[in-house]
N, C-alpha and C positions, 0 to 999 in steps of 0.2 A: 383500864390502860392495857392497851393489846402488849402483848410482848415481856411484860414488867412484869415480878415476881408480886403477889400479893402478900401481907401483911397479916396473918391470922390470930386471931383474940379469942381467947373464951369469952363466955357471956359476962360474967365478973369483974375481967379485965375492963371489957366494955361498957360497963355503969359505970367502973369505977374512974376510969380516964378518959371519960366522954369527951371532954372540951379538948383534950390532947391530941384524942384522934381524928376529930374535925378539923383542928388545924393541919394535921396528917393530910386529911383528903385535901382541903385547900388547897395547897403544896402539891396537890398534883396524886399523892400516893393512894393505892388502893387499899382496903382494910376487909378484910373478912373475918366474920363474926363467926363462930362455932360453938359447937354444944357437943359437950363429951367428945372431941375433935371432930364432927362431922359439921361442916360447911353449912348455914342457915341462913345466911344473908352477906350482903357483899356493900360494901360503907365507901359509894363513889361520890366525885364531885357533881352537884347538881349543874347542869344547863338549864335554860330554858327555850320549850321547842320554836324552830325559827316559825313568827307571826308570817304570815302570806296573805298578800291580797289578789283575788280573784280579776283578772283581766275583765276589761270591761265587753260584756257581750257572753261571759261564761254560762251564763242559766238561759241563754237564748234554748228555746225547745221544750224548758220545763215549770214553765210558768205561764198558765192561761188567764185571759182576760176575757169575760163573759162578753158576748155583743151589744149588751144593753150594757153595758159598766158606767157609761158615762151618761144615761138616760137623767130627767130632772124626778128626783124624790119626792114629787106632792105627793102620791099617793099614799105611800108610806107615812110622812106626815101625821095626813087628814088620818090614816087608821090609824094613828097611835094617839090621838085627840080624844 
């Protein structure tokens, strides 16, 4: 959370009121974890990253197709007979 003061916990504190401080972030607030008071980890809400779909015509350029691609496979076949 830009701007907002964070929340700091020792590590103790943190095992101990795990499900309290989840609901913490939920809510919005930030938590940061410490050890011996230095800052080790920071307990935000999860997103998840925005899915995007590739416009159609985007890999034009990087995707080749041999000249024979669409030849008929007998040969191949008959050799694997």
């Amino acid at each position: 959370m830009e701007g907002a003061k964070a929340r700091l916990v020792n590590v103790h504190q943190a095992k101990t009121h795990l499900s309290q401080l989840l609901q913490d972030v939920q809510r919005g607030e930030e938590v940061v974890i410490a050890r011996a008071g230095t800052p080790i980890a920071r307990l935000v809400s999860w997103s998840p990253p925005p899915h995007t779909v590739a416009a159609p015509g985007a890999m034009r350029g990087r995707i080749d197709t041999a000249d024979d691609f669409d030849e008929p496979l007998d040969q191949l076949f008959d050799a694997l007979r």
